[in-house]
C-alpha positions in Angstrom: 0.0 0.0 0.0 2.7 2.7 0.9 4.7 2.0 -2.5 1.6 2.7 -5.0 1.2 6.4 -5.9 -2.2 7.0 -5.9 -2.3 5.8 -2.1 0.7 7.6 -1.1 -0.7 11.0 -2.6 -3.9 10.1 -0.8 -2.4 10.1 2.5 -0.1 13.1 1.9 -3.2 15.0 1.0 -5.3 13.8 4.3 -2.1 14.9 6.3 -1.8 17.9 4.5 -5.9 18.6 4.9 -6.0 18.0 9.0 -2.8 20.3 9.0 -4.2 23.3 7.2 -7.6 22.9 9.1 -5.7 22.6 12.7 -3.7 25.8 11.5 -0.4 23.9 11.3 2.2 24.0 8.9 1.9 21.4 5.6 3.8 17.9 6.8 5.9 18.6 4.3 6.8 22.1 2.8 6.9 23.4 -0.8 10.9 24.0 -0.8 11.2 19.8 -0.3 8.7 19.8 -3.8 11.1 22.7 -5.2 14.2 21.1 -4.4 13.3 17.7 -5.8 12.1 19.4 -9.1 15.8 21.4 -9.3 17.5 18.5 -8.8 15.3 16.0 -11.1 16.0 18.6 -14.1 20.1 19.4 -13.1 19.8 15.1 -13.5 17.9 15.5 -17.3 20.1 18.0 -18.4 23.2 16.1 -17.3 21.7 13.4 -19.4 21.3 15.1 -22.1 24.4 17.3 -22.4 27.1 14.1 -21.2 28.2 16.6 -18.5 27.8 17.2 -14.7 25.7 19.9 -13.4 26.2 22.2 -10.8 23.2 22.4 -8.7 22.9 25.5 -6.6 22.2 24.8 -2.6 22.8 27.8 -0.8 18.4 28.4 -0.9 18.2 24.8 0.4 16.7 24.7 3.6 17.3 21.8 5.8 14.3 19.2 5.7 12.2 18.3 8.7 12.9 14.8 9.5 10.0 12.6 8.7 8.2 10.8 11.1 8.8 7.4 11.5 5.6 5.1 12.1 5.4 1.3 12.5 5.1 -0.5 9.2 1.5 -2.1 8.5 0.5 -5.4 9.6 1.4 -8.2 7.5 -1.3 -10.1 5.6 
């Protein structure tokens, strides 16, 4: 269940959801998203070109941890 995407996105957007309505900040933030995308495209354009990338990480914010939570019960 936690390795399909459709389930996974469902679950982020329940967390997300109770967070907003509580008043709390999103489990995890935008800059995560925005750093993902950066790097994702520094890794298609060193594809493409045959060359390394320089990826710039001064803007990258350290990442809350995630929490950890027990695994589900086997079938």
């Amino acid at each position: 269940m936690d390795r399909s995407f459709y389930l996974t996105f469902d679950k982020h957007v329940a967390a997300l959801l109770a967070n907003f309505k509580a008043g709390k900040a999103p489990p995890v933030h935008a800059r995560a998203g925005r750093r993902a995308l950066q790097l994702a495209r520094a890794c298609i354009d060193s594809f493409e070109s045959g060359r390394r990338v320089d990826v710039e990480t001064a803007s990258f914010a350290a990442a809350d941890p995630a929490p950890v939570t027990a695994p589900p019960p086997s079938p």
